[in-house]
C-alpha positions in Angstrom: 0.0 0.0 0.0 3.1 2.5 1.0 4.7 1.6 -2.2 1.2 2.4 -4.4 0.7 6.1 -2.6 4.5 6.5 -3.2 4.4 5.9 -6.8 1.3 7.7 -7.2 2.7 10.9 -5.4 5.5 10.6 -7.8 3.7 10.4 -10.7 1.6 13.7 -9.0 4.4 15.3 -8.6 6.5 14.9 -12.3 2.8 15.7 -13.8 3.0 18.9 -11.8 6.5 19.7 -12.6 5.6 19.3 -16.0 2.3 21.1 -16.1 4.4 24.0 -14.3 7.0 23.8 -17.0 4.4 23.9 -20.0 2.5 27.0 -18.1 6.2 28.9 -18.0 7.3 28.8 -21.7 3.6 29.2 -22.9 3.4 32.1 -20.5 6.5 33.6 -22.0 5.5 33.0 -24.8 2.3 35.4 -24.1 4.7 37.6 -22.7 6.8 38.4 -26.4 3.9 38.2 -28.0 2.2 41.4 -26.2 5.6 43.3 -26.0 5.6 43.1 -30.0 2.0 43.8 -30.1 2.1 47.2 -27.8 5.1 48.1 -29.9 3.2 47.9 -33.2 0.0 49.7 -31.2 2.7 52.5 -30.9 2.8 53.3 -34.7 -0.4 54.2 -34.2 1.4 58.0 -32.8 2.5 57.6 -36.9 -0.4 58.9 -38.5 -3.0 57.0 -40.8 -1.1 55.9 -43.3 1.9 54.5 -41.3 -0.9 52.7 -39.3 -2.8 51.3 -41.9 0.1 50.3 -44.0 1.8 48.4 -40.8 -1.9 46.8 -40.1 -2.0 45.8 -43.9 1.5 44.0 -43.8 1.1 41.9 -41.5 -1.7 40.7 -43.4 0.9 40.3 -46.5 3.8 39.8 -44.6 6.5 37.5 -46.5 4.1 37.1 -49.6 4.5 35.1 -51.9 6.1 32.6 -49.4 3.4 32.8 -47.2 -0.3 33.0 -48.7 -2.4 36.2 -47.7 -2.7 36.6 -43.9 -0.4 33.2 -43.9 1.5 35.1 -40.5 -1.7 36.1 -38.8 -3.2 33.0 -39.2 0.2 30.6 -37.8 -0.2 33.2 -34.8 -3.8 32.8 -34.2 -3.9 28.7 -34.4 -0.2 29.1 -32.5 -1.7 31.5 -29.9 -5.0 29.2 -29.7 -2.7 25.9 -29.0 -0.7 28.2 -25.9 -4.2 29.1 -24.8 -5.5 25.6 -24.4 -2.3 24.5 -23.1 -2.3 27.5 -20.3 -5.5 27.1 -19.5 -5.6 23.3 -19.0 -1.9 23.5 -16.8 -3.7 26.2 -14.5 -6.7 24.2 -14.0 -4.9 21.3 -13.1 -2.4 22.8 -10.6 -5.2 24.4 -8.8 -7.0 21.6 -8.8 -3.9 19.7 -7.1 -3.7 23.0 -4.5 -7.0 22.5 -3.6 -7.1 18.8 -2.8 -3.9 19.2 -0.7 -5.3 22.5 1.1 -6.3 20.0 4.0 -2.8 20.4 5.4 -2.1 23.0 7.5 1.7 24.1 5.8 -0.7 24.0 2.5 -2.8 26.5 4.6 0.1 28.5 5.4 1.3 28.8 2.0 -2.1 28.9 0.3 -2.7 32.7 2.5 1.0 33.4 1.9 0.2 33.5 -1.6 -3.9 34.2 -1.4 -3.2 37.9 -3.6 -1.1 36.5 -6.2 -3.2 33.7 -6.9 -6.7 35.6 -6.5 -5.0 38.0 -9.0 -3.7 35.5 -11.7 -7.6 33.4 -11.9 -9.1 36.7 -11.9 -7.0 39.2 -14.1 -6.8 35.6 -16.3 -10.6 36.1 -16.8 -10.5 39.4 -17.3 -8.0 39.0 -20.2 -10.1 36.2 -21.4 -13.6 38.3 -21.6 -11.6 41.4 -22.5 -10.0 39.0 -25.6 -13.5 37.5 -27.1 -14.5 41.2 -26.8 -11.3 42.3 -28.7 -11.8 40.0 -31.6 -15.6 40.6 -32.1 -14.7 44.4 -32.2 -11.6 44.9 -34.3 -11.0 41.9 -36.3 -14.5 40.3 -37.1 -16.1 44.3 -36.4 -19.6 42.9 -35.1 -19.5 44.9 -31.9 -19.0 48.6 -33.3 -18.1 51.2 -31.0 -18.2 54.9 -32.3 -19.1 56.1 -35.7 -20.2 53.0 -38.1 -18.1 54.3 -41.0 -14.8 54.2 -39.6 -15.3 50.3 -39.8 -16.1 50.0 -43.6 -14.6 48.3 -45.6 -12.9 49.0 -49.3 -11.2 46.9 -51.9 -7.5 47.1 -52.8 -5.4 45.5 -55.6 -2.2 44.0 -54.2 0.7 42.4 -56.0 2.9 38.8 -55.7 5.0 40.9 -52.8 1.9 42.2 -51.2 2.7 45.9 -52.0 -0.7 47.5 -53.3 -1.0 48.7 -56.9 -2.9 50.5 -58.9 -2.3 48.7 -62.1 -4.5 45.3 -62.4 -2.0 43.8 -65.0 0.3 43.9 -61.8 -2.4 42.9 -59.3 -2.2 38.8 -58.0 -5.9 39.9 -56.0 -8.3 42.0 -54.9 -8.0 42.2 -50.8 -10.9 43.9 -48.4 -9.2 46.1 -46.1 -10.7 48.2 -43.3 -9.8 51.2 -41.6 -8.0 50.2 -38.2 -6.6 53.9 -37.3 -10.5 55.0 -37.8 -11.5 51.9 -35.9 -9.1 53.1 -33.1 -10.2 56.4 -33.0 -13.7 56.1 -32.9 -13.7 53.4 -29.7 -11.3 55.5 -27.8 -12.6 58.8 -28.6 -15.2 57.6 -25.6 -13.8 57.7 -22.1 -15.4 54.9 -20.9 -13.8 52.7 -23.6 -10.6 53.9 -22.8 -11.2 53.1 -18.7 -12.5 49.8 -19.4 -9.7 49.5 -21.5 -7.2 50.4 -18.7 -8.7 48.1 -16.7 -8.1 45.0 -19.3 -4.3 46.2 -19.8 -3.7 47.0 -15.6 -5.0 42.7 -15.5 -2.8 42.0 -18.3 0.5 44.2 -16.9 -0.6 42.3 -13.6 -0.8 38.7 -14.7 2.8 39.1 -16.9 4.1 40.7 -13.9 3.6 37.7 -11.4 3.7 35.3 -14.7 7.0 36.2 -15.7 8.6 35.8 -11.9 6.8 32.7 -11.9 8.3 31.5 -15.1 11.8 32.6 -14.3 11.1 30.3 -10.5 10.0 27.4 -12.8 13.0 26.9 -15.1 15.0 27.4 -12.1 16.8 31.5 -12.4 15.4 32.1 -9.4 17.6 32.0 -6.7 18.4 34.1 -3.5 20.8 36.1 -5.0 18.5 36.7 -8.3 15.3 37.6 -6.3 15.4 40.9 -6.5 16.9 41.0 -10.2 13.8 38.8 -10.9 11.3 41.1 -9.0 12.5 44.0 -10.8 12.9 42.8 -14.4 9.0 40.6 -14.1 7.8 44.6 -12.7 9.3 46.6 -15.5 8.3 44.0 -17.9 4.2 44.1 -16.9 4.8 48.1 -16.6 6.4 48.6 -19.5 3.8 46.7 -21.9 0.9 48.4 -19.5 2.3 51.8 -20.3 2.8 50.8 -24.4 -0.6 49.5 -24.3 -2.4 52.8 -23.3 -0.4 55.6 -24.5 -2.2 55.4 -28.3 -5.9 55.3 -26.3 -5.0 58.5 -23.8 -3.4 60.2 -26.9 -6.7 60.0 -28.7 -8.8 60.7 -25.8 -6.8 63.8 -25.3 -7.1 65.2 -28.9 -2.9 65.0 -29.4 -3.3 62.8 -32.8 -5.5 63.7 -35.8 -8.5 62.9 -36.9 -8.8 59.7 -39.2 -10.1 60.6 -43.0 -13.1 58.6 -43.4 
C-alpha cells in the first residue's frame, strides 16, 4: 500500500513539474507576443497611413512565401494551441492545490500567496472576456463602438509581394481592407472605452508581472541572490507593456493625434 501512494505521489508530482514547465514557456510566450504587439499599437502615434500600412503588412507579410494573412493566421492557431495548453496547466495545478489545502503548511502557504493567486484566476478572466471582446470588435467588427463608417470596408489590388498597386495587370488579387486607425479612433474617442480598456491592460501588466517571476522560478533563475533581479525585471516587464498598451488610447482621448479621413 506504501509503495502504491509512493508511486502515485511521484507520478503527481512529475505531472505537476511538467504542467508547471508547460504553463512557463507558454506564459512567456504570451509575454513576447504582447511586448511586440504594444510596440506595433505605438505606430499608431505615426499617422493614418503608417498605421494602416503596418496593419495591412502583417496581413501580407512575407508574400508570396506565405499566402495572404499566412503570419496572422500561424499566430492565431499558434496562440489558440498556448491558450489551451495554459489554460488546462492552470486548472490542473489548482485543482492539485486545492485537494492538498487540508494540510495545515498547505494553509500557510495557500494565504501566503492568497493575492497573487486571486490575481492570476481573476486578471486571467478578465483577459479572457476582454479577448473575445477584442476579436468581435476589431478583427471580425460585429461589436461597433463609435461612428459606423470608420469600420467600412474597401477593396485594394495587391501584387505577388503584397505591395498594393494600382495597375490590375500587376495585381495577383483584390483584398478587403478596413480602416483600423478609424477603428481606433472612434472606440477611444469615448472615455469609458478607454477606462474599461485600462482596466483590461492593468490585468494583463498584472498577470505578466507575477507570470514572468513565476516562469523565471520554474525553469529554475530564481535563486536568492537573483530575487530581486527577478522582481525588478517581471515589474518593468508588466509596466512597461501596461504603459505601451495605453499611451495610443489616452493620446486620442486627449485630442494629441489627428482625426482619421473617413
Amino acid at each position: 500500500m506504501a509503495n502504491t501512494t509512493l508511486t502515485t505521489d511521484n507520478k503527481a508530482i512529475k505531472t505537476s513539474v511538467i504542467m508547471k514547465l508547460v504553463m512557463a514557456f507558454s506564459g512567456l510566450f504570451f509575454v513576447l507576443f504582447l511586448i511586440l504587439h504594444s510596440y506595433g499599437n505605438l505606430k499608431y502615434l505615426s499617422g493614418q497611413s503608417v498605421y494602416n500600412d503596418y496593419a495591412l503588412h502583417l496581413r501580407t507579410f512575407m508574400m508570396p512565401i506565405l499566402p495572404y494573412q499566412g503570419l496572422l493566421w500561424i499566430l492565431r492557431i499558434g496562440l489558440l494551441v498556448l491558450i489551451l495548453l495554459h489554460m488546462g496547466s492552470a486548472f490542473h495545478l489548482w485543482h492539485r492545490a486545492g485537494v492538498a489545502r487540508g494540510s495545515r503548511y498547505a494553509m500557510k502557504k495557500s494565504l501566503a500567496t492568497a493575492y497573487a493567486a486571486r490575481t492570476m484566476r481573476w486578471g486571467g478572466i478578465i483577459i479572457g472576456l476582454f479577448a473575445v471582446f477584442h476579436i468581435l470588435h476589431f478583427t471580425v467588427r460585429s461589436a461597433k463602438i463609435g461612428d459606423p463608417a470608420a469600420y467600412a470596408t474597401h477593396e485594394v489590388m495587391i501584387n505577388g509581394s503584397g505591395h498594393v498597386v494600382s495597375d490590375a495587370s500587376q495585381a495577383v488579387m483584390t483584398i478587403t481592407e478596413g480602416n483600423p486607425y478609424a477603428m481606433m479612433y472612434v472606440s477611444f474617442s469615448n472615455w469609458w472605452m478607454v477606462l474599461a480598456y485600462a482596466i483590461f491592460v492593468g490585468a494583463v501588466a498584472l498577470h505578466v508581472a507575477h507570470g514572468v517571476w513565476s516562469a523565471l522560478q520554474t525553469i529554475g533563475w530564481l535563486r536568492k541572490n537573483t530575487q530581486t533581479v527577478t522582481q525588478v525585471i517581471s515589474g518593468l516587464v508588466g509596466l512597461g507593456i501596461f504603459i505601451m498598451f495605453l499611451i495610443p488610447p489616452l493620446c486620442i482621448l486627449a485630442g494629441a493625434v489627428p482625426a482619421p479621413v473617413l
